[in-house]
N, C-alpha and C positions, 0 to 999 in steps of 0.2 A: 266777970266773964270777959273775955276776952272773943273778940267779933272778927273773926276771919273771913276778909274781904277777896270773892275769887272770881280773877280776872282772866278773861280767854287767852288761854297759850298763844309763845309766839313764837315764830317759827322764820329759822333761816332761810327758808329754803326759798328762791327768789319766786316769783307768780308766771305763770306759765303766758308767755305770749307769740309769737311768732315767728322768734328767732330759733326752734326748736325746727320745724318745717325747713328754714330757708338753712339752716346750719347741716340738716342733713341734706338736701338736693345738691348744697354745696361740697359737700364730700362725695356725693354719688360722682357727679361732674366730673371733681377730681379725678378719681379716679377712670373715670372713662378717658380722659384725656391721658392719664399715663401709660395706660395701658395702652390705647392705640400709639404713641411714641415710642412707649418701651417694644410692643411687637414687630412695630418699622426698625428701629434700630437693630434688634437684632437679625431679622432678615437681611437686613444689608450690610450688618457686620458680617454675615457668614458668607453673602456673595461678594464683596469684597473681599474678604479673606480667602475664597475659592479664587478668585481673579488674583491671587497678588498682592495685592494692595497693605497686605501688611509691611511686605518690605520697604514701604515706602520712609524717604529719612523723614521720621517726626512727623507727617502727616498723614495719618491714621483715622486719628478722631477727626480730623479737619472734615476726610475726604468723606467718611460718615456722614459729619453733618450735612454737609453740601448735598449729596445722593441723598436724604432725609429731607431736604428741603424742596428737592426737586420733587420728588415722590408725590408732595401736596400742592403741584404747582409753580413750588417758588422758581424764581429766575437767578443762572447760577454764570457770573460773566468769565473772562478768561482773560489774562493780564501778562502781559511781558516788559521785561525791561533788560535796554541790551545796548547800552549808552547812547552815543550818536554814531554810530557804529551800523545799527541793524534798528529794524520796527519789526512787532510783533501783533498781528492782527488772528482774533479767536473768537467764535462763536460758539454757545453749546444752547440746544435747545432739545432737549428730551423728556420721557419721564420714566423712572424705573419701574412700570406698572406691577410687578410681583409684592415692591414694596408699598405700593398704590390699597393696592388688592388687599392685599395683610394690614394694612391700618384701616383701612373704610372698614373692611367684617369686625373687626377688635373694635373701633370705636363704637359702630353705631349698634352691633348685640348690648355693650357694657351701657348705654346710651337708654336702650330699652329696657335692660332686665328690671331695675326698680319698677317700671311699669306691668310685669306681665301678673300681678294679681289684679289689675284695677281692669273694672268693666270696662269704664268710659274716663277718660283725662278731661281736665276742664283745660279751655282754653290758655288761660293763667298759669295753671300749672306744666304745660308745655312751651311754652313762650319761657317762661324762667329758667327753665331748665338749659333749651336752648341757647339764652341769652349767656346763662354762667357757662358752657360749653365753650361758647365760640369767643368768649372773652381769654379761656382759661387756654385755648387750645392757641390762640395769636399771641399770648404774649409766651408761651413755651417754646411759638416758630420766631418771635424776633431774638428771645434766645439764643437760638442756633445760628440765628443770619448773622450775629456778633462773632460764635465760631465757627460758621465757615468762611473762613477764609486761611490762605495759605500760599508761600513762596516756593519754589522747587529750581535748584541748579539744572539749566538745558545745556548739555551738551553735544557737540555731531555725533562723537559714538565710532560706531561702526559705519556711519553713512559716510565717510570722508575716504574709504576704498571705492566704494559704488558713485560718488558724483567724481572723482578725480582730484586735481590740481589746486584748482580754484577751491573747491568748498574744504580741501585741505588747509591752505591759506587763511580764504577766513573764518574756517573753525579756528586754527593756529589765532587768531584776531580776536574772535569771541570769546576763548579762553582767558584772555587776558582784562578781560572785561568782568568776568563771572555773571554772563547772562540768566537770566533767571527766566520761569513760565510761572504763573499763577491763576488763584482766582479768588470772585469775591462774591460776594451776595449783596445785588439789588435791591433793598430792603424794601422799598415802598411796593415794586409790582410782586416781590412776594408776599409780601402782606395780606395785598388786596387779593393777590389769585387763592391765597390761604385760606380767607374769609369763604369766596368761594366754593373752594372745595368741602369746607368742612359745613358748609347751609346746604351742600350738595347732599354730603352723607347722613345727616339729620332727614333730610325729605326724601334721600332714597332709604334707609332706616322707615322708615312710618309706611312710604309705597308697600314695601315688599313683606312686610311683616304682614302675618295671617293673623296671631293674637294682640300685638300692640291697640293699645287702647286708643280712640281718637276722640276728639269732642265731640258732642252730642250732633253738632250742625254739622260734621263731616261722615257721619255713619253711614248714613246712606248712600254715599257714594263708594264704598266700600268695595260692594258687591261687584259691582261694573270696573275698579280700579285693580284690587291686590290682588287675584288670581292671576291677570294677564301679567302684571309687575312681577309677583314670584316666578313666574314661567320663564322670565327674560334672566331674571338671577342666575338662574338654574341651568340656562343655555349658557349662559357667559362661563360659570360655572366648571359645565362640562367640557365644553371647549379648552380650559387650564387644566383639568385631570388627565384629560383625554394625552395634552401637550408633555404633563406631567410624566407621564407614563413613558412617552417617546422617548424623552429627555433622558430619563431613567435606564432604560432599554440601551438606548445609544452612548449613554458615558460607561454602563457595563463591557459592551460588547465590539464598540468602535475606539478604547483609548480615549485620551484628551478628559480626562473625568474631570479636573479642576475648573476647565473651561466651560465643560456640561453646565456644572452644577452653576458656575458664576449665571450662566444664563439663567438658567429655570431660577434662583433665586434673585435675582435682577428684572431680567427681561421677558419672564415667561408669558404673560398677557400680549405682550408686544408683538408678538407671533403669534400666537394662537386666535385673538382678535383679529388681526389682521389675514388669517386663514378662512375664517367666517366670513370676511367682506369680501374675499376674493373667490371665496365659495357660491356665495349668490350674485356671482357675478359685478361684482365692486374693482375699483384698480385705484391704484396709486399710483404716482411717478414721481421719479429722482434719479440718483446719480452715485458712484463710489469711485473719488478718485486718490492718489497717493497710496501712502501705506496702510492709512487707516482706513476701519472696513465695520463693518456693524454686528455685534454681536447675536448673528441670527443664523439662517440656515448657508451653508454655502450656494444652492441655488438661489436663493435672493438678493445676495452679494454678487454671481456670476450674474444675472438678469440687471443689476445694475450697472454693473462695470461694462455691458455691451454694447450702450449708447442704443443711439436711431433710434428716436420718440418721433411726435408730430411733427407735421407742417409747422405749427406753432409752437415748438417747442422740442428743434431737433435735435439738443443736444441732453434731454432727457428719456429715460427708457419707461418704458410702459409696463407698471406690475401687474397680471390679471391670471387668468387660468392657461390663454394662450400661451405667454411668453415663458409664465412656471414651465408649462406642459412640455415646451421646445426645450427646455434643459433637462424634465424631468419628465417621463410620463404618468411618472405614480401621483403628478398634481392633478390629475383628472377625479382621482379621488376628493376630492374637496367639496364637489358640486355634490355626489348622494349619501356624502358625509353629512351634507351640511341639510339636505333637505330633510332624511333621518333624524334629527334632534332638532329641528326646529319644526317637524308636525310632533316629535316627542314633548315639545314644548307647549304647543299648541294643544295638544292630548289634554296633560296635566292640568292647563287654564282651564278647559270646558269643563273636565270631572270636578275641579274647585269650585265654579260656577253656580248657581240657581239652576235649579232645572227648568225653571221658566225662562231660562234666556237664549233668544232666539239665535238661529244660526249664523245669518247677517252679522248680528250683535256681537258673537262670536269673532268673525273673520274681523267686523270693526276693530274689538278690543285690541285683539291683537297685532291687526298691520298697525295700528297706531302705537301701542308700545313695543313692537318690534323696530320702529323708523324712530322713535325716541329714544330707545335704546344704542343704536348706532351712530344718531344724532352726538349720544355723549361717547359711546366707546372708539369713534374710526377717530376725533382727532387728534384722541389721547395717544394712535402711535405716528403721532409728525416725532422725524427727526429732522434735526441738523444741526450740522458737527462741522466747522471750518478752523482752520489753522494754518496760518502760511507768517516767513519771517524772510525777509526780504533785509538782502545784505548791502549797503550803502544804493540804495535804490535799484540793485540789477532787477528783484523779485525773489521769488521763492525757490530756494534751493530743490532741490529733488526731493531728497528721502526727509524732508522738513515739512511739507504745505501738505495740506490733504483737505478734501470734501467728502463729507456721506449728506444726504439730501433722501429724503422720505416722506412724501406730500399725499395724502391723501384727498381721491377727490369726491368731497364730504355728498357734495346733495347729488350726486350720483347713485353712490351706495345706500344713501338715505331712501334715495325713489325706490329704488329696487326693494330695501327691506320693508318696504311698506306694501307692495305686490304680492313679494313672499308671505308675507305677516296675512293679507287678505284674503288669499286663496288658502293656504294650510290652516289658520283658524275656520274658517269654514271647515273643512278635511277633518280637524280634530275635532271641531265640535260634531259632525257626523259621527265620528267612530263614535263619541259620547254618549252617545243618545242613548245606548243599550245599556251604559253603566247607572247603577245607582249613586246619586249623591247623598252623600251624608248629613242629616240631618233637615233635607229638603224632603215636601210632596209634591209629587208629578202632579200638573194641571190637568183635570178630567176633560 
């Protein structure tokens, strides 16, 4: 007889341990990261392609990147070279908020969505996810800080009619030279500002989210935090639709549509943010001089180019409601624009609210993240924009040098939206009172 000896199968198949978990968050990750790139990228592919920019010789993609880069912070310098001949001094400090806008919403929805079946997140399991995020999203930006960068032929042009003699001469000089304009990326402070922005959009991601799950030790603060935080989304929000619209409106019916559109897909935040501060009474000041001018409204251009600021500061102009108003009067619209959506704002937190939360509570929640709100939104639109090229030390030719200057003054606007935020939270949580909340019982 023959004794058949039977041994437990065995099996290829490797034993399950925790590379299955960290393999998938790792692809979630990824993907949140490309997507919020890939939807920057093409925003600003089409607003540059609306602005021109395609024509540019072979720097296309460069100029891409660099606007890409800016968009998260990075810092994008400007470079000339023009022998011993001529110096070339450039600043640019801006952000393209439209492409700002479009990667924060892309990133941090793609960021959440794995989360929105889970009750509650463990702390561990946010933290890592985070961690592969803000890894995966810095080395995609030093990427780019390696292609942006880029050379361009400057020539006078047409400016050697308009300055005369002399700038005929030494265009005729810098010709012979083959001056060049560029720029390059600062790698280390974009890096860090990158880091920044993108812990930015993970914490405003989890703020504003109503179903994002949070760890057990952050629940309860829920209540008291997401409602007012989505209300402030919402306004910001509207404020770009609202812009959207105009923008819309005006490249149909006013001509110049390539230019419209460069903005609204550029610089739309940029304005419509900065119509909010100046609607609750906020102001900025700066300056526009030469030929370069800001891709904004003509009256905010005209209000800059008129000079007579302060005592302290007389050779800057003052942005507010007044000075809009003296170019335009339809800026008077701004102020019951602004108080209109922002008790609509207010409205919305209260009815998201507990019905037990008092009215105080109310105005609290909200002046407070209405002034943290502006805190991050007023300094996002500083500009400044300098260029000047100064010919064996005379200085800056005419139709060569230029300034745009756009300062916002932060805890001004801050105070105010904090007033605003205290009084209309109160106001909306009043209207509130007569709506039912969902899911809540009235206290007897």
């Amino acid at each position: 007889m023959v004794s058949v000896i039977s041994r437990p199968p065995t099996s290829t198949r490797p034993a399950a341990t925790s590379t299955g978990p960290l393999a998938r968050i790792g692809l979630q990750t990824l993907a949140a990261v490309v997507a919020g790139y890939l939807a920057m990228g093409v925003t600003a592919g089409l607003g540059l392609w609306a602005a021109g920019a395609a024509d540019l010789p072979g720097g296309f993609t460069t100029v891409l990147a660099a606007v890409v880069v800016m968009a998260v912070g990075g810092k994008v310098e400007l470079s000339g070279d023009a022998g011993s001949l001529a110096g070339t001094q450039g600043e640019l400090t801006a952000m393209p908020l439209t492409v700002t806008l479009v990667g924060a919403l892309v990133t941090g929805f793609c960021f959440l969505l794995p989360l929105r079946h889970h009750a509650v997140a463990s702390s561990r399991e946010l933290l890592l996810r985070a961690a592969s995020t803000v890894v995966l999203w810095l080395a995609a930006l030093a990427g780019l800080c390696a292609l942006a960068r880029h050379d361009f032929p400057l020539t006078i042009g047409g400016g050697r009619e308009q300055t005369g003699d002399l700038a005929d001469l030494f265009g005729e000089l810098l010709d012979a030279v083959n001056p060049t304009v560029g720029f390059r990326t600062d790698v280390g402070p974009t890096l860090f500002y990158g880091l920044l922005w993108i812990l930015g959009v993970l914490v405003i991601a989890l703020l504003v989210s109503r179903r994002a799950p949070l760890p057990p030790r952050l629940v309860r603060y829920q209540e008291a935090v997401r409602p007012a935080a989505h209300a402030m989304l919402l306004l910001l929000l509207a404020y770009v639709a609202i812009g959207l619209v105009i923008g819309l409106v005006v490249a149909v019916t006013k001509g110049h549509a390539p230019e419209t559109l460069a903005v609204l897909l550029l610089g739309l935040p940029n304005v419509t943010w900065l119509a909010l501060g100046v609607g609750i009474g906020g102001s900025w000041e700066g300056r526009a001089e030469g030929p370069f001018g800001l891709p904004m409204p003509q009256i905010l251009d005209a209000v800059l180019r008129q000079g007579g600021g302060t005592r302290d500061t007389p050779d800057l102009s003052t942005v507010d409601l007044n000075s809009l108003a003296a170019q335009d009067a339809r800026a008077w619209w701004l102020l019951p624009v602004a108080a209109v959506l922002v008790l609509a704002a207010a409205f919305v937190a209260a009815v998201r609210s507990p019905a037990r939360t008092r009215l105080w509570q109310h105005a609290l929640h909200l002046g407070v993240a209405f002034a943290l709100t502006m805190l991050v939104a007023v300094p996002l639109t500083l500009v400044e924009a300098r260029f000047g090229l100064s010919i064996l030390g005379i200085g800056d030719l005419g139709s060569l040098g230029g300034e745009v200057l756009l300062r916002p003054h932060i805890w001004k606007t801050v105070g105010l939206a904090l007033l605003w935020g205290l009084f209309f939270g109160f106001l909306g949580g009043l209207l509130a009172t007569r709506v039912r909340r969902k899911g809540e019982i009235e206290d007897q």
